[in-house]
Backbone as numpy.savetxt, mean C-alpha at the origin, in Angstrom:
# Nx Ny Nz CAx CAy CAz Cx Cy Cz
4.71 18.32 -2.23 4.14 17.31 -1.36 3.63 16.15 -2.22
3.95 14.97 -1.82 3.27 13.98 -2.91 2.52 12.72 -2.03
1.97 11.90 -2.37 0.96 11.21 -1.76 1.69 9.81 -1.84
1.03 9.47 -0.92 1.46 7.70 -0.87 0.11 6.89 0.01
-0.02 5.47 -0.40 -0.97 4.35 0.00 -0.79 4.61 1.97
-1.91 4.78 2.55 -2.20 5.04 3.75 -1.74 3.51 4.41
-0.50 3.22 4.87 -0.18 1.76 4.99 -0.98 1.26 6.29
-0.80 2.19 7.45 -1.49 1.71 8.34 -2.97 1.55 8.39
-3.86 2.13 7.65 -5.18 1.43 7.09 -5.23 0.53 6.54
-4.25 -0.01 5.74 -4.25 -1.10 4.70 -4.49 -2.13 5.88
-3.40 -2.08 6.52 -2.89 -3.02 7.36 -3.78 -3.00 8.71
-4.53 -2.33 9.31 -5.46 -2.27 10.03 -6.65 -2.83 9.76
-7.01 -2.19 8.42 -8.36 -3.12 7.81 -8.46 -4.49 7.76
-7.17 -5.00 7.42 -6.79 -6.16 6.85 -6.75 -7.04 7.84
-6.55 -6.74 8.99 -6.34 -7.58 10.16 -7.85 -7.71 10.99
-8.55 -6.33 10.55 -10.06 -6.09 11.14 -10.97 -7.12 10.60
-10.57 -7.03 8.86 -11.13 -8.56 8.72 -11.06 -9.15 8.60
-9.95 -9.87 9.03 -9.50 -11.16 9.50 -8.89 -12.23 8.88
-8.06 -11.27 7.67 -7.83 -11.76 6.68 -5.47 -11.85 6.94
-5.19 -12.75 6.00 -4.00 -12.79 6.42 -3.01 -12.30 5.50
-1.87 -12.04 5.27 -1.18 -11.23 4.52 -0.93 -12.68 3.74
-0.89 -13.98 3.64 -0.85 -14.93 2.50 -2.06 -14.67 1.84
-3.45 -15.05 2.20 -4.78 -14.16 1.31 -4.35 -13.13 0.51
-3.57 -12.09 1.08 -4.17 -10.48 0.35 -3.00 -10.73 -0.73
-1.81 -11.98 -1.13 -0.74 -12.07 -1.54 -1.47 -13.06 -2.27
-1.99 -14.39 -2.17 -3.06 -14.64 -3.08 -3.55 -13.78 -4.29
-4.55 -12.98 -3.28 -5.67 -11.90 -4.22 -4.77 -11.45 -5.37
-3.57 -10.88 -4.61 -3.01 -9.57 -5.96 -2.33 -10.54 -6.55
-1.90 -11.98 -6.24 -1.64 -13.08 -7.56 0.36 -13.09 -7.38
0.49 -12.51 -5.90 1.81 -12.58 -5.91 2.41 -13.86 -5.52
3.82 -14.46 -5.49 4.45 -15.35 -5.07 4.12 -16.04 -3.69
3.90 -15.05 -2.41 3.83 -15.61 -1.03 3.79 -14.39 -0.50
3.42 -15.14 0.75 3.43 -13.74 2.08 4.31 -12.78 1.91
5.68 -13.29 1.41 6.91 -12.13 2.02 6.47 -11.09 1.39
6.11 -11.45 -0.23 5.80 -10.44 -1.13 5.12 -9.09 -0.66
3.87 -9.74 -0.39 3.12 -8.65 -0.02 3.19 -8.16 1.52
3.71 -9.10 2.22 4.50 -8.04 3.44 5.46 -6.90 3.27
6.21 -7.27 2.47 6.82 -6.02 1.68 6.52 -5.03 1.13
5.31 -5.02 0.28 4.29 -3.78 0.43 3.54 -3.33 1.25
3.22 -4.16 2.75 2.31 -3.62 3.81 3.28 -2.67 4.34
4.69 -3.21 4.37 5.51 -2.53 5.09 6.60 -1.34 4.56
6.09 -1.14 3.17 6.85 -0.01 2.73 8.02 -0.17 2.10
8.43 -1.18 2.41 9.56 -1.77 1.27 9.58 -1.73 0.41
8.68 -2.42 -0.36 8.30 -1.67 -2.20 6.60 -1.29 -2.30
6.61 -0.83 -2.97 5.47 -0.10 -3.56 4.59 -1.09 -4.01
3.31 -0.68 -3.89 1.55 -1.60 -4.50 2.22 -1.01 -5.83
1.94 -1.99 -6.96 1.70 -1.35 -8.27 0.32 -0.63 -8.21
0.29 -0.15 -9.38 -1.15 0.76 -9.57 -2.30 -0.23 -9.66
-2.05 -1.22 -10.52 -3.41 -2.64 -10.78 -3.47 -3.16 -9.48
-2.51 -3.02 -8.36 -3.33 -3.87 -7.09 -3.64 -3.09 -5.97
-4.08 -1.43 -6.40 -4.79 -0.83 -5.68 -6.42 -0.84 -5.78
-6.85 -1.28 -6.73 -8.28 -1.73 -7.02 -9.03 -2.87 -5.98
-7.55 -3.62 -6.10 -8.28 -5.37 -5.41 -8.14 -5.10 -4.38
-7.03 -4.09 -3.81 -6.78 -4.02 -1.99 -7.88 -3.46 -1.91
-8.50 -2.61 -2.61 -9.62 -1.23 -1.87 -10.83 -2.44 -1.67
-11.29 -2.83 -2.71 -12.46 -3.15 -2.86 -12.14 -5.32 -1.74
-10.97 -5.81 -1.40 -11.19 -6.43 -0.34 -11.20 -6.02 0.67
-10.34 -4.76 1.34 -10.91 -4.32 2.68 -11.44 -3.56 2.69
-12.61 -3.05 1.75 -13.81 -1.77 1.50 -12.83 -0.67 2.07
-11.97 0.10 1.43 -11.68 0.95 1.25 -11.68 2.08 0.12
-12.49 2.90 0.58 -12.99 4.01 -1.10 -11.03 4.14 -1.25
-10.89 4.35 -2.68 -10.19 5.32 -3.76 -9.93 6.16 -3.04
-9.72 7.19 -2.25 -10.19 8.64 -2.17 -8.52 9.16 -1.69
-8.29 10.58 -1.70 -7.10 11.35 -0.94 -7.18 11.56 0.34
-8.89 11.55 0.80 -8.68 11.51 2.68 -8.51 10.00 3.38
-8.91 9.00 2.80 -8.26 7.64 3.24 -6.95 7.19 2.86
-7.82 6.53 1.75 -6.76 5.84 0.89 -4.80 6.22 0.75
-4.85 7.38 0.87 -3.66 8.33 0.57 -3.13 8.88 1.69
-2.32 9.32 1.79 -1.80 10.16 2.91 -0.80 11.30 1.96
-0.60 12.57 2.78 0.69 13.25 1.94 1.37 12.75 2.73
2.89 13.28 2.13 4.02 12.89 2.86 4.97 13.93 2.11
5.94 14.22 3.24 6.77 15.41 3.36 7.85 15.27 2.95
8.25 13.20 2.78 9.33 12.54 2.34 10.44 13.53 1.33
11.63 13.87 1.41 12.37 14.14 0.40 13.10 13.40 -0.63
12.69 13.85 -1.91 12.84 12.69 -3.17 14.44 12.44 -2.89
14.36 10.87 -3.27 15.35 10.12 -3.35 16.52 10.61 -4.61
16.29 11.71 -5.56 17.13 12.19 -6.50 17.77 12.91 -5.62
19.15 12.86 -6.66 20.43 13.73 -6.16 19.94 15.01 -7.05
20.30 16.23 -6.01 19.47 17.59 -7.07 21.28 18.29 -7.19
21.47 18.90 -8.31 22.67 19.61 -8.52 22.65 20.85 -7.48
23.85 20.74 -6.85 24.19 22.29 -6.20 25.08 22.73 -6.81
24.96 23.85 -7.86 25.77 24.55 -8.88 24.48 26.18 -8.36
């Protein structure tokens, strides 16, 4: 089982405070909106350095019962059947 960024909190918080996905694309110092719409939406991945600035702009603790979710996802590797 492995964990991943709780997207729909991200994205819930983020809208709770009233903030816009060009801001939170600002903050983490990316190119533009699309950018970081692309990480609200699962397309690519938060690096690890812009899980600090997301938590602490929409007061979200660090933690494995928020922040995280598991997920049941099956890895994207090809596994040998031999």
């Amino acid at each position: 089982m492995d964990y991943e960024i709780n997207l729909k909190l991200v994205k819930s918080r983020r809208i709770q405070k009233g903030l816009t996905q060009k801001q939170m694309a600002d903050l983490l110092g990316l190119e533009g909106r699309s950018s970081y719409n692309k990480r609200e939406n699962g397309e690519i991945n938060f690096k690890s350095t812009e899980i600090p600035i997301i938590s602490e702009a929409l007061g979200i603790e660090i933690d494995f019962k928020n922040f995280f979710s598991k997920t049941l996802r099956k890895s994207k590797r090809i596994q040998d059947v031999n």
